[in-house]
LUMROTOR-327407 format. One record per atom (N, C-alpha, C): residue number from 1; x, y, z. Coordinates in steps of 0.02 Angstrom, whole numbers, plus 32768, in hexadecimal, padded with zeros to 4 digits. Example, Ala and Ser with C-alpha at 12.3 -4.5 7.8 and 13.67 -1.06 7.14 Angstrom:
! LUMROTOR-327407
[rec 1, [8294, 7EE4, 8186]]
[rec 1, [8267, 7F1F, 8186]]
[rec 1, [8294, 7F5B, 8186]]
[rec 2, [8282, 7F90, 8162]]
[rec 2, [82AC, 7FCB, 8165]]
[rec 2, [8285, 8002, 818A]]
This chain:
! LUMROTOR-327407
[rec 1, [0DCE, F28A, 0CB0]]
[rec 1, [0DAC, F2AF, 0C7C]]
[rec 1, [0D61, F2AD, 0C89]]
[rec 2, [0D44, F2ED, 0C75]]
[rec 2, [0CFA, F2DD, 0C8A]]
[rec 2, [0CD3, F2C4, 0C4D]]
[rec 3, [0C9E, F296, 0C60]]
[rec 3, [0C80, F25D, 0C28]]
[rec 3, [0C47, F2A4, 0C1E]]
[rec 4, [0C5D, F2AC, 0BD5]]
[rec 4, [0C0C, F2E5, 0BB2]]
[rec 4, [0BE9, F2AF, 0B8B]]
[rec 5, [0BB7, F2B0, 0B81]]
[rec 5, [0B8F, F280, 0B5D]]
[rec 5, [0B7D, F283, 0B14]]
[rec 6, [0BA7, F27A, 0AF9]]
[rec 6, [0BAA, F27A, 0A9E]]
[rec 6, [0B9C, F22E, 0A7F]]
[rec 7, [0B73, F241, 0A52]]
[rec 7, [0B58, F203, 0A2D]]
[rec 7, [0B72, F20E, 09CE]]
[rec 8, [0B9E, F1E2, 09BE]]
[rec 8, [0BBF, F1D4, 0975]]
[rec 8, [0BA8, F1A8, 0974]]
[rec 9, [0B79, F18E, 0921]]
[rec 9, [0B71, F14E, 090B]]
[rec 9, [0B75, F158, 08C0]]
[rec 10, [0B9D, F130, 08B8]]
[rec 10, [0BC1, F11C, 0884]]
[rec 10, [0B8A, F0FB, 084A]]
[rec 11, [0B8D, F101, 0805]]
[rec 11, [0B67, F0CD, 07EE]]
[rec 11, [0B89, F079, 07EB]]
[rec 12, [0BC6, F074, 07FD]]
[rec 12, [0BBE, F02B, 0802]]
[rec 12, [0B9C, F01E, 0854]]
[rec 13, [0B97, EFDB, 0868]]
[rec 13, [0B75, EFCF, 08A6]]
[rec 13, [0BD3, EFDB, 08D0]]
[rec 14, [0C0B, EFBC, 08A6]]
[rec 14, [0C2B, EF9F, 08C3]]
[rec 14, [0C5F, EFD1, 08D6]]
[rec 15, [0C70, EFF3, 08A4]]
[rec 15, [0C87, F042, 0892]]
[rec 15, [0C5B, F067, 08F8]]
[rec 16, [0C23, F067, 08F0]]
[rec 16, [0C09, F07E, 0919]]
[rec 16, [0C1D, F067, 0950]]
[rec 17, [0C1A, F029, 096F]]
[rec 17, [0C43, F001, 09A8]]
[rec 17, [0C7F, F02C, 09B0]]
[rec 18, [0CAC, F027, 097A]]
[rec 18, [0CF3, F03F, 0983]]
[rec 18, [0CFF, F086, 098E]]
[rec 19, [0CBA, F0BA, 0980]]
[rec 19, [0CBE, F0F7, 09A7]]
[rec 19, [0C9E, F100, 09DE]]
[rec 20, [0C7F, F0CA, 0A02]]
[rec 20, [0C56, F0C8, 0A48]]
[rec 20, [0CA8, F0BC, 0A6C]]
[rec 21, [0CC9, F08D, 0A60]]
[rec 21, [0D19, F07E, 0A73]]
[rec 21, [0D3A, F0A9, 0A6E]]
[rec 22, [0D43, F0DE, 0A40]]
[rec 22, [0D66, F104, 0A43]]
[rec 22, [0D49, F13D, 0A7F]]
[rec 23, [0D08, F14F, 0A8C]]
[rec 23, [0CED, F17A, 0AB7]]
[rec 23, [0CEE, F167, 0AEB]]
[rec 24, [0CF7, F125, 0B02]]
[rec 24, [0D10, F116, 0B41]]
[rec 24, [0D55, F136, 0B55]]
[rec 25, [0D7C, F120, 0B34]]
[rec 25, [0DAD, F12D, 0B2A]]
[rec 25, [0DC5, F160, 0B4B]]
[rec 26, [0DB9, F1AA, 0B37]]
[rec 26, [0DB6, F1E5, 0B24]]
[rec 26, [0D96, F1F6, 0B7A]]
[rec 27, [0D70, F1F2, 0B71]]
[rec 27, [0D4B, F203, 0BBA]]
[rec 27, [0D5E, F1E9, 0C02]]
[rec 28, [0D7C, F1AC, 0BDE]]
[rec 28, [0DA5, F182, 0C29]]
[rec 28, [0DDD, F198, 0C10]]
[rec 29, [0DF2, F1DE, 0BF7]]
[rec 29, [0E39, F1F1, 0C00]]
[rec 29, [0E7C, F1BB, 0BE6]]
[rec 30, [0E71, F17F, 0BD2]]
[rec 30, [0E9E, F153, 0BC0]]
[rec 30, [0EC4, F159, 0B96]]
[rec 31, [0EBC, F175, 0B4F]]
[rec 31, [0EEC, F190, 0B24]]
[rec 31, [0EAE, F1BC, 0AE7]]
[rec 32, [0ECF, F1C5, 0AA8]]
[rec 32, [0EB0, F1E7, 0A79]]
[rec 32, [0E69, F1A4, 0A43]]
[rec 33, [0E44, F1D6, 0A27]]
[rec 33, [0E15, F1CC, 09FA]]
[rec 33, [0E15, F189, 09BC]]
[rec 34, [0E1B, F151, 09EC]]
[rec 34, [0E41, F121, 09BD]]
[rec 34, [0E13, F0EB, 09D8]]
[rec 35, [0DEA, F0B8, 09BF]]
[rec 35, [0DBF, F082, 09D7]]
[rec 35, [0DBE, F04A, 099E]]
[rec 36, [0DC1, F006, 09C1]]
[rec 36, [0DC2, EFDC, 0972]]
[rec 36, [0D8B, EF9A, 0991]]
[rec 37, [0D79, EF82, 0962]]
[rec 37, [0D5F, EF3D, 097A]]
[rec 37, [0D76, EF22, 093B]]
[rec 38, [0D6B, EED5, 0957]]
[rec 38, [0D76, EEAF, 0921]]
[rec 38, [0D47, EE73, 0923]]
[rec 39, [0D3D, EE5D, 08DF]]
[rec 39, [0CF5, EE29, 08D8]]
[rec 39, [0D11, EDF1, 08AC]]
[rec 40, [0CF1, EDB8, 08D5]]
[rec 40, [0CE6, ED80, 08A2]]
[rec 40, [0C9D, ED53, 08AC]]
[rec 41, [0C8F, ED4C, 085F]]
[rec 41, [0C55, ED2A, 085D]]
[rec 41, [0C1E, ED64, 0878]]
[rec 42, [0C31, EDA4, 0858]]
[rec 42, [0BEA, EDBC, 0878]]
[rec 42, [0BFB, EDDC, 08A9]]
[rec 43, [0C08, EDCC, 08E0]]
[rec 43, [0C21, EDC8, 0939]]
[rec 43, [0C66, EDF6, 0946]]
[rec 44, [0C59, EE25, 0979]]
[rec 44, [0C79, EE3C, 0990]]
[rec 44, [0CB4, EE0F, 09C8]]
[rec 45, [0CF8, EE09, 099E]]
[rec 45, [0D13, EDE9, 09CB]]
[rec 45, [0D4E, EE02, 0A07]]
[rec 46, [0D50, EE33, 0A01]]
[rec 46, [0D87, EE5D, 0A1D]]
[rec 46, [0D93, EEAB, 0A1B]]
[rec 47, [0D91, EED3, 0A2E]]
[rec 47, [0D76, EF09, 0A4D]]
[rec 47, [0DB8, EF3A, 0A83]]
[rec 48, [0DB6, EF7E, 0A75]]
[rec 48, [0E09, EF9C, 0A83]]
[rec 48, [0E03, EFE7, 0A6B]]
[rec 49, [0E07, F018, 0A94]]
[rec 49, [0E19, F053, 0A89]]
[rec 49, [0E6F, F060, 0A90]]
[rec 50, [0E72, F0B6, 0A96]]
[rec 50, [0EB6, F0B7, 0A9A]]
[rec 50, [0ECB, F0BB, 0AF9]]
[rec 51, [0F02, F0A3, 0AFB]]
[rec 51, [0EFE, F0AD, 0B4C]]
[rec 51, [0F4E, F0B7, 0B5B]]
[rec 52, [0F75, F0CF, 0B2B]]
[rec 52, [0FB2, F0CF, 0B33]]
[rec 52, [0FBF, F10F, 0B76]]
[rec 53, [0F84, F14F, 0B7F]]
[rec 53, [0F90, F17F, 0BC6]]
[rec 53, [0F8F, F149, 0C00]]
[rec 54, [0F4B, F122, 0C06]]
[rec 54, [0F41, F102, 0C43]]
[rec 54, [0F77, F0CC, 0C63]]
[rec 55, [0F88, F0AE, 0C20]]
[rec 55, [0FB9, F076, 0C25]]
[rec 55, [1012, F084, 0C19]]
[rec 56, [100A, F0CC, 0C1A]]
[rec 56, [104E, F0E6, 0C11]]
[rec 56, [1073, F0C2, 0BE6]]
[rec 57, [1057, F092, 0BA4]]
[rec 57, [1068, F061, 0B78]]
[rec 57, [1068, F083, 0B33]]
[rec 58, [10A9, F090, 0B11]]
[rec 58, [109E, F0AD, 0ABC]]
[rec 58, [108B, F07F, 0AAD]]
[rec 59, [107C, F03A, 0AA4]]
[rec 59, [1057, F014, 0A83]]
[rec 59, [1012, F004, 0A86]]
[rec 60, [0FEC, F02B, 0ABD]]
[rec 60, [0FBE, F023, 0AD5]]
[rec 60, [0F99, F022, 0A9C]]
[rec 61, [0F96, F032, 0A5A]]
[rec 61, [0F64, F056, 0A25]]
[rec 61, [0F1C, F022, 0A17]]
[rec 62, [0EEF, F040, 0A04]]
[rec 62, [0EAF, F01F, 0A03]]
[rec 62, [0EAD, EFDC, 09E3]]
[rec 63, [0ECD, EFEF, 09CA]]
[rec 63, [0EDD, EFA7, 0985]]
[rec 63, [0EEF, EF77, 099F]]
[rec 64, [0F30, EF7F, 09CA]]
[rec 64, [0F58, EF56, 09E5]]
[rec 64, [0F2E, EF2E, 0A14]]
[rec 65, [0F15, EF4D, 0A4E]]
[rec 65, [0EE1, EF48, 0A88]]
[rec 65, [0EC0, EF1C, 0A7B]]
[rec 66, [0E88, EF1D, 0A4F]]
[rec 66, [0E5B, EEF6, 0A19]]
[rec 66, [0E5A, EEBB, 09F5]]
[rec 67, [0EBC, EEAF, 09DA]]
[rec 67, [0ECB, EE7D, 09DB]]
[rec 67, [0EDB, EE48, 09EF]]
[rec 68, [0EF3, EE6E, 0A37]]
[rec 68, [0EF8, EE3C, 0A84]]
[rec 68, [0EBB, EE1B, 0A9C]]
[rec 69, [0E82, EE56, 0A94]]
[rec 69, [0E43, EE32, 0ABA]]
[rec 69, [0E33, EDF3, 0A89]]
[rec 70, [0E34, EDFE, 0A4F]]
[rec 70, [0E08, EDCB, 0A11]]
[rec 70, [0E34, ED97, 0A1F]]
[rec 71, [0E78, ED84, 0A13]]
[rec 71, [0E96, ED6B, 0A26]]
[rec 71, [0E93, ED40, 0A71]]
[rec 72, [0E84, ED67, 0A9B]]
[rec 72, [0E8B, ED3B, 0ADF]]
[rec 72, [0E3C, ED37, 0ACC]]
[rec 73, [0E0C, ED4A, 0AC1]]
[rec 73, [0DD5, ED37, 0AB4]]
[rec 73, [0DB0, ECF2, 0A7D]]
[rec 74, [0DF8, ECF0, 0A53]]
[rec 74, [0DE4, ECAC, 0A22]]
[rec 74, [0E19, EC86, 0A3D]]
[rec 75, [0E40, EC88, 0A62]]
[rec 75, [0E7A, EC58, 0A83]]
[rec 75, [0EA0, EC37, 0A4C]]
[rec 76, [0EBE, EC8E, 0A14]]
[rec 76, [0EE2, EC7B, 09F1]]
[rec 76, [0F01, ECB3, 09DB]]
[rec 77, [0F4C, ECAD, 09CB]]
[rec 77, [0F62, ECE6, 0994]]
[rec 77, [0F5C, ECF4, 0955]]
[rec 78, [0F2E, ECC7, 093B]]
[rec 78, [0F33, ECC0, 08E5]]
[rec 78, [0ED3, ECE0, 08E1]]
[rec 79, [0EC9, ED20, 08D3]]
[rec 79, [0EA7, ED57, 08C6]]
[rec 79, [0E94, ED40, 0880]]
[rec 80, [0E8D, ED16, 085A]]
[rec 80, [0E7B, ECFB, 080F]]
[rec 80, [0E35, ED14, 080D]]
[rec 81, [0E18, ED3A, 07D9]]
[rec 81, [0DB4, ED1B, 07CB]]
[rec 81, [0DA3, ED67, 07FE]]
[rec 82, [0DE3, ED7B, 0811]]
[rec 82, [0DC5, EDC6, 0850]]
[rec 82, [0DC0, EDFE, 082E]]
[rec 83, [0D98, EE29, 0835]]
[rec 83, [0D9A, EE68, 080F]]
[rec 83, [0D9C, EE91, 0846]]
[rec 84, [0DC5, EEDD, 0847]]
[rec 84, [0DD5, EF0D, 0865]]
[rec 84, [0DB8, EF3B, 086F]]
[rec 85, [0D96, EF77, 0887]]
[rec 85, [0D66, EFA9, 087D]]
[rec 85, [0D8B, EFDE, 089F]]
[rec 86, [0DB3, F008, 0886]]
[rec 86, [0DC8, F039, 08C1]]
[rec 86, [0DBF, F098, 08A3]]
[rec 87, [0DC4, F0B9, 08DE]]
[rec 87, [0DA5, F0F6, 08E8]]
[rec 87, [0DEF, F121, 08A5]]
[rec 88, [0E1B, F11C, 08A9]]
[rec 88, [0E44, F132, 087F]]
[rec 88, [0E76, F0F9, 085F]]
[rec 89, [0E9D, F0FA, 0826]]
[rec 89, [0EC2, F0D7, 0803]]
[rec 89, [0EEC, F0CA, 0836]]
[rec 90, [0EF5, F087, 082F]]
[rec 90, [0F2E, F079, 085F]]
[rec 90, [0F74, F083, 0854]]
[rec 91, [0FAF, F0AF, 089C]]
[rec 91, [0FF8, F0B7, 0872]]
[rec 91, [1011, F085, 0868]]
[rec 92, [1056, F093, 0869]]
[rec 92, [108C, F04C, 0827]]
[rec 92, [1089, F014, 0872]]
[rec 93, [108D, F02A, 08CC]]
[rec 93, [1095, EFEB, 08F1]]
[rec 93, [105F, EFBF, 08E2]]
[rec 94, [1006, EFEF, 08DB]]
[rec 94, [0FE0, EFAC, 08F0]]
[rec 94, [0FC8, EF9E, 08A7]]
[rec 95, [0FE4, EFB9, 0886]]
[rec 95, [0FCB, EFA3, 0838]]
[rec 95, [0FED, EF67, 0825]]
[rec 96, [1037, EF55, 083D]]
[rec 96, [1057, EF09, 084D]]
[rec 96, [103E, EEE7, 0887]]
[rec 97, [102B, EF08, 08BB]]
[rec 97, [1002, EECC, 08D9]]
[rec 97, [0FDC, EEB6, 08BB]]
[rec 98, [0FA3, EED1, 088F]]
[rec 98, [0F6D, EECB, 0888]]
[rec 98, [0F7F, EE8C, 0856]]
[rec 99, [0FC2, EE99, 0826]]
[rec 99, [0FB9, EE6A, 07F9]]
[rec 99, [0FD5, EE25, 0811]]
[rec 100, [100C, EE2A, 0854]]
[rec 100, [1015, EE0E, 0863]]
[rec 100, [0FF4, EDCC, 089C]]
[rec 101, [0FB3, EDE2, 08A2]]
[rec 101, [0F84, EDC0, 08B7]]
[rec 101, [0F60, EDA0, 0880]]
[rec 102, [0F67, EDA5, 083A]]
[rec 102, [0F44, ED91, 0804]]
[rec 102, [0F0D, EDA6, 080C]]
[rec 103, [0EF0, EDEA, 081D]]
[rec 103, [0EB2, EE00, 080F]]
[rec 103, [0E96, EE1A, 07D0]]
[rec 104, [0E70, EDFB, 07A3]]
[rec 104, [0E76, EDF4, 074B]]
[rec 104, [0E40, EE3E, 0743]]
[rec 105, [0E42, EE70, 0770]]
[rec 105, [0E22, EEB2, 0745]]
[rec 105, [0E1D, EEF5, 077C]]
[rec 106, [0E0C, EF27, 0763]]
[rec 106, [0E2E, EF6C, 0793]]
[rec 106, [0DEE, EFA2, 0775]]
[rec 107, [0DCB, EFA6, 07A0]]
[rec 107, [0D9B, EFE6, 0797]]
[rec 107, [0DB8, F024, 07BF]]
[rec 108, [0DCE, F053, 07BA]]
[rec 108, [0DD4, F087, 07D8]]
[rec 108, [0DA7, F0CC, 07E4]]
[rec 109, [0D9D, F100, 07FF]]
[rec 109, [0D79, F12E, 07F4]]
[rec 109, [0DB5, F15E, 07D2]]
[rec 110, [0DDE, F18A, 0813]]
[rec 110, [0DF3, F1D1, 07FF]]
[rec 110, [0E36, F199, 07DC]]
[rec 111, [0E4E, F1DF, 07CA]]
[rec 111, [0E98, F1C6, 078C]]
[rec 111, [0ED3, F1D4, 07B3]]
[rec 112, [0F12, F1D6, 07B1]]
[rec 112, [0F54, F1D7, 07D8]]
[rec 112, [0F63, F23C, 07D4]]
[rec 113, [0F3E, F23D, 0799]]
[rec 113, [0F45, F29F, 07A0]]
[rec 113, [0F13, F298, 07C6]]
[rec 114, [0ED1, F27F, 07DD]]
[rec 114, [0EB2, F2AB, 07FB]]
[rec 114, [0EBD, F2AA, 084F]]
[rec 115, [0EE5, F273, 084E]]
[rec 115, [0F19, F26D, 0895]]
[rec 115, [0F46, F2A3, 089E]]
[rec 116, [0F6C, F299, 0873]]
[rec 116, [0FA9, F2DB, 0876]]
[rec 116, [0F7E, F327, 0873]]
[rec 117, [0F4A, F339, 085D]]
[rec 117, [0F27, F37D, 0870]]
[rec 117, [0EF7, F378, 08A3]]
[rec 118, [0EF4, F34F, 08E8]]
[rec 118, [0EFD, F348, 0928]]
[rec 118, [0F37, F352, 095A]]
[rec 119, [0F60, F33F, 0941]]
[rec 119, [0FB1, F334, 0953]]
[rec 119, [0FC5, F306, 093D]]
[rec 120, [0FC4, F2D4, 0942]]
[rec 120, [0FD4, F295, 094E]]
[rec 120, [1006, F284, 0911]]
[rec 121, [103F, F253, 091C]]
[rec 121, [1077, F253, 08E4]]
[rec 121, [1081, F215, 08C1]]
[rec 122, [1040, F1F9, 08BF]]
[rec 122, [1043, F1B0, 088D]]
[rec 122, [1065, F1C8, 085E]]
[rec 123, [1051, F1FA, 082F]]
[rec 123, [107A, F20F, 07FE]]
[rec 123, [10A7, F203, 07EA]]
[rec 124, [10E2, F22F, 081C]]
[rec 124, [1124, F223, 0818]]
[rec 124, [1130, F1DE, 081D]]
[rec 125, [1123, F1AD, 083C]]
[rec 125, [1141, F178, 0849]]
[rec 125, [1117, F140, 0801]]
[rec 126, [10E4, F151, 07F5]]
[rec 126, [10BC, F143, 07AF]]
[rec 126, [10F7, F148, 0792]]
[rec 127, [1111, F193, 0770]]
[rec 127, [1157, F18D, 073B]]
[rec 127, [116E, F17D, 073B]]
[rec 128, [1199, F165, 0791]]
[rec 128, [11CB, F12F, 0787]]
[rec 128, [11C2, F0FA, 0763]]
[rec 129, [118C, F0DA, 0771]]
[rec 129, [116B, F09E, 075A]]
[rec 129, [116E, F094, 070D]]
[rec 130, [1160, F0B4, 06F3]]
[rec 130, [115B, F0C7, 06BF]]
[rec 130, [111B, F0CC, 0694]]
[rec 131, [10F3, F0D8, 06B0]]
[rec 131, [10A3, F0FD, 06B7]]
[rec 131, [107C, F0C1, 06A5]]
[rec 132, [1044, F0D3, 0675]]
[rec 132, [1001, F0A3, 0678]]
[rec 132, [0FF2, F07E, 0643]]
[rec 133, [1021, F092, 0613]]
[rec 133, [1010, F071, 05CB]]
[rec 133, [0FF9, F028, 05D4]]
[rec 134, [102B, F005, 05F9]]
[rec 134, [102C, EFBF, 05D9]]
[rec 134, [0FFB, EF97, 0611]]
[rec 135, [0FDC, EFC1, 0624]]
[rec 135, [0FA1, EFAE, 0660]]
[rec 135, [0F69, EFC9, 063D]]
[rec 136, [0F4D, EFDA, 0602]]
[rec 136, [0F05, EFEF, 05EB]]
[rec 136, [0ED6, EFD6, 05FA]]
[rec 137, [0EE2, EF81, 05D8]]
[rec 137, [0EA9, EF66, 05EE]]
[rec 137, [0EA1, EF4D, 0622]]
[rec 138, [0EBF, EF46, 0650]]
[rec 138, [0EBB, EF29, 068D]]
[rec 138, [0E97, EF69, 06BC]]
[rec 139, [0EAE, EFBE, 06BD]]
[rec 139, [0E8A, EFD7, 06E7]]
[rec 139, [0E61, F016, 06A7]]
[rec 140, [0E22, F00D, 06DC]]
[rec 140, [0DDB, F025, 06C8]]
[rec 140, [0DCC, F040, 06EB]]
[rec 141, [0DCB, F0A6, 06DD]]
[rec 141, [0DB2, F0C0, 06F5]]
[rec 141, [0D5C, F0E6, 06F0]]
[rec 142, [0D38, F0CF, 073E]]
[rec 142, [0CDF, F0C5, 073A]]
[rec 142, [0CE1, F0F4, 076D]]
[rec 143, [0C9D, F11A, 075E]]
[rec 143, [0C85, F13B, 07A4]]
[rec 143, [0CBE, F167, 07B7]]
[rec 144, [0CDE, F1A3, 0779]]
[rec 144, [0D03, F1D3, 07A0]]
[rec 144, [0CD7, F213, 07D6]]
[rec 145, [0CAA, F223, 07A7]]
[rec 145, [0C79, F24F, 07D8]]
[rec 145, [0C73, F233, 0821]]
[rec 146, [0C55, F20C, 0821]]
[rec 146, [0C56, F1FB, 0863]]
[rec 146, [0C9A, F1F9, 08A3]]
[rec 147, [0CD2, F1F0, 088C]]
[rec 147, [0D0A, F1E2, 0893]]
[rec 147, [0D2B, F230, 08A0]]
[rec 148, [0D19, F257, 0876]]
[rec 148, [0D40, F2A4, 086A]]
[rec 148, [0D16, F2BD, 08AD]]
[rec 149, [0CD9, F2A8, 08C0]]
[rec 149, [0CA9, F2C3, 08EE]]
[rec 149, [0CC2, F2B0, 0941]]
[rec 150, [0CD9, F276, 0947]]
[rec 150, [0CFE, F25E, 0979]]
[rec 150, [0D4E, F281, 0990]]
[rec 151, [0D77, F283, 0944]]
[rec 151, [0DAF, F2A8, 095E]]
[rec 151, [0DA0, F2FD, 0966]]
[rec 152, [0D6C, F315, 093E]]
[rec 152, [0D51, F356, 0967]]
[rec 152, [0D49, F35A, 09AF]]
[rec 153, [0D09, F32D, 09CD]]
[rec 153, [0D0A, F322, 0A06]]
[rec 153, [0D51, F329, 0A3B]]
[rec 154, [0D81, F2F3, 0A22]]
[rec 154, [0DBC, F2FB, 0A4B]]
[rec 154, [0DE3, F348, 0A3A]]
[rec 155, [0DF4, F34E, 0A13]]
[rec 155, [0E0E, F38B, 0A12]]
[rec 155, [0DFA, F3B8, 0A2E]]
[rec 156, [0DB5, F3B6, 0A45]]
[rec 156, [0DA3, F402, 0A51]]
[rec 156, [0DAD, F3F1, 0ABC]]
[rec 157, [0DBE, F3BD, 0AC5]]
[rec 157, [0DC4, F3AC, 0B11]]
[rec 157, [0E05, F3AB, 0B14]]
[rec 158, [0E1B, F3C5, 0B4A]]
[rec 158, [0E78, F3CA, 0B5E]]
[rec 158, [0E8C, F389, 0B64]]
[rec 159, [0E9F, F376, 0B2D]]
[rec 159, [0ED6, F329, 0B2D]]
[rec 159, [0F21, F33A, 0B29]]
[rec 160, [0F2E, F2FE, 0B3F]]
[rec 160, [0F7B, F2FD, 0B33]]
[rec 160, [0F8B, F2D2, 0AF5]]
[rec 161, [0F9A, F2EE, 0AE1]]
[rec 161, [0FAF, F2E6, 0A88]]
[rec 161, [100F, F2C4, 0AA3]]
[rec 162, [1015, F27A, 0A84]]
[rec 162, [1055, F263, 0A86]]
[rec 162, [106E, F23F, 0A50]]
């Protein structure tokens, strides 16, 4: 994919990280418009776009990625005290990772519709789930503008939508 030079900044700092990740992403051809970091104490501890094209991996998703690095990065699986920052709501797989790492909070930008009016079918598999109710307070959606501006970006470049 050819790297065009687009600049998104988010008003969080961290929000912002997680769309510099996602524009990597995107430009190294790896998968779709999806970037997360995650912080403790302040500190960026782990860091992950989507890479499920490059890695020919459906699990590849940003979230997931992110959780591996923080993880092999705190030389632990227990994510406690971590907060999440990612470019869209996470679907029903990494929204159980996420909890299943005990990560105690979820900033998101775009929403699971504004995935599905890209292509993308969190959606459907969202309903299975049985949607978002009983997750309110846990995910917080910040910085959609910025976020709607990024999945513009991709859309308007020939991806493979999976």
């Amino acid at each position: 994919m050819k790297e065009e030079k687009i600049e998104i900044t988010a008003q969080n700092p961290y929000m912002s990280d997680a769309v510099s990740e996602a524009l990597e992403g995107i430009n190294s051809g790896h998968g779709g418009p999806f970037g997360c970091v995650i912080v403790k104490d302040e500190k960026i501890v782990g860091r992950g776009h989507n890479m499920v094209l490059k890695n020919c991996d459906s699990t590849a998703h940003g979230e997931v990625v992110a959780i591996r690095d923080a993880e092999k990065n705190l030389n632990t699986y227990d994510l406690s005290n971590c907060i999440l920052y990612t470019t869209a709501e996470p679907c029903p797989m990494c929204l159980y990772a996420i909890l299943w790492a005990n990560i105690k909070k979820v900033y998101y930008g775009c929403t699971i519709k504004d995935t599905a009016n890209i292509g993308f079918r969190d959606e459907k598999f969202d309903d299975l789930a049985g949607g978002r109710e009983a997750f309110k307070d846990f995910l917080s959606c910040i910085d959609r503008d910025a976020c709607l501006s990024l999945f513009d970006y991709y859309e308007k470049l020939e991806s493979e939508i999976y």
